[in-house]
C-alpha positions, 0 to 999 in steps of 0.5 A, spaced: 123 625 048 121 621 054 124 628 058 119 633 054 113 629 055 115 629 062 115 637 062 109 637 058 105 633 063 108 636 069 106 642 066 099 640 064 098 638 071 100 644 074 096 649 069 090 644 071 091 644 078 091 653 078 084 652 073 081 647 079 083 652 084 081 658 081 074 654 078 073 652 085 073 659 088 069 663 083 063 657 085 064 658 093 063 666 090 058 665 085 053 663 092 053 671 093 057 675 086 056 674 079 062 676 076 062 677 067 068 679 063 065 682 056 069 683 051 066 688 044 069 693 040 065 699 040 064 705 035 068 710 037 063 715 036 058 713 040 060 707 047 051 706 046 050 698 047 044 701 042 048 703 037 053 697 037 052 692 032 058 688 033 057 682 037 058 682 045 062 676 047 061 674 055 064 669 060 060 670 066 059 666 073 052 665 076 049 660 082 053 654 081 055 655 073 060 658 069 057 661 062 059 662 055 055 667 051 056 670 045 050 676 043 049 680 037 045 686 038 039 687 033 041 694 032 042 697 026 049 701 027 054 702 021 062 700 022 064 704 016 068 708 022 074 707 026 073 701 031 076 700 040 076 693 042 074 694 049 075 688 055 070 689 061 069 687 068 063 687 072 060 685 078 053 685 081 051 682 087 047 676 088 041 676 091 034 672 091 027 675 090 021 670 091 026 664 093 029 666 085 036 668 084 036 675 083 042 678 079 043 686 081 036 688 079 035 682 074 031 675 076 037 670 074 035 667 067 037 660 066 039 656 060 032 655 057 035 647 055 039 642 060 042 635 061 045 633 066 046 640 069 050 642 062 045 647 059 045 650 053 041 657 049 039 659 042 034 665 043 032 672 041 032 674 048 037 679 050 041 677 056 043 683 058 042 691 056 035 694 054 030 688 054 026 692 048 033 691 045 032 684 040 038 680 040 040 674 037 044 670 044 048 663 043 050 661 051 053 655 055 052 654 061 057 649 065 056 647 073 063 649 077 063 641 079 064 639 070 069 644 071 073 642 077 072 635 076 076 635 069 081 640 071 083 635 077 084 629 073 092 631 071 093 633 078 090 627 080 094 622 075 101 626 076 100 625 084 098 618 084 104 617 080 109 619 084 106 616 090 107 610 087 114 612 084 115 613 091 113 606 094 116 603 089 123 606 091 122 604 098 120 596 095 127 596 091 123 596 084 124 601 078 120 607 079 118 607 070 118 599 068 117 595 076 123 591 075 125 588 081 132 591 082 135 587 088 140 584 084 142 590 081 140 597 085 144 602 081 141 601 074 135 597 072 138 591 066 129 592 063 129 598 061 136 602 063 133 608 069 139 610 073 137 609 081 139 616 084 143 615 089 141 617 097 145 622 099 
């Protein structure tokens, strides 16, 4: 059990480590890209964002945030007819008009609640597509560093504990419960670890 628990942790801390790299990536690109994921089943008789009356899901980056957004067309479409899940990847360049974040050719919106730089949306403005097209928009807005900050906290307690494994080795200590272990080196008599033998 002690063993799976390690493996889990272990692995935790490295799935985190690659989210901490990556998030820190997409912040140093959002500073002149603004990248989206969008996933939405279209009618398979016609691809219009018009026309669609299902939801547009979307993960997508913009000056220093990652955001969550969740829009419904204010169409009236009908989905009687054979249906296509479709993922799509976008991106536009960022740009600035006026001292403004400039999306492509859209001004950059932000979330119209915020604290602590976490900001949040819940309106009938359309975030994307045709501005005359009314939607109903639910989106999150989280800066890079709330992200990064949290995906380092496993790395940093798994690095942390291994240097301190390491200096307790070097001391004559057990590594799991900090025994003293001049009297017996090879096995710790507290909690049972086996020392392993330098080569």
């Amino acid at each position: 059990m002690k063993r799976f628990r390690r493996w889990l942790f272990n692995g935790l801390a490295v799935a985190s480590l690659i989210l901490c790299l990556g998030t820190a990536a997409l912040w140093m690109r959002s500073a002149r890209h603004c990248d989206c994921v969008t996933y939405v089943v279209y009618p398979e008789t016609d691809y219009s964002v018009l026309a669609n009356p299902n939801p547009v899901y979307s993960i997508f980056t913009g000056p220093g945030v990652l955001n969550i957004a969740r829009q419904i067309p204010g169409t009236s479409g009908t989905t009687d007819f054979s249906e296509t899940p479709v993922f799509l990847f976008t991106s536009e360049s960022l740009g600035t008009i006026r001292g403004d974040p400039l999306v492509g050719a859209v001004p950059w919106r932000p979330p119209a609640h915020e604290f602590s730089g976490i900001g949040w949306e819940e309106s009938n403005k359309a975030l994307w597509g045709p501005t005359f097209s009314p939607a109903i928009l639910w989106r999150l807005s989280i800066p890079a560093w709330v992200l990064i900050l949290c995906f380092s906290v496993f790395p940093f307690i798994r690095i942390r504990s291994i240097s301190r494994n390491r200096q307790r080795s070097r001391h004559g200590i057990c590594a799991i419960c900090g025994y003293d272990l001049c009297a017996t080196p090879d096995r710790c008599p507290e909690c049972g670890t086996t020392r392993r033998k330098k080569k």
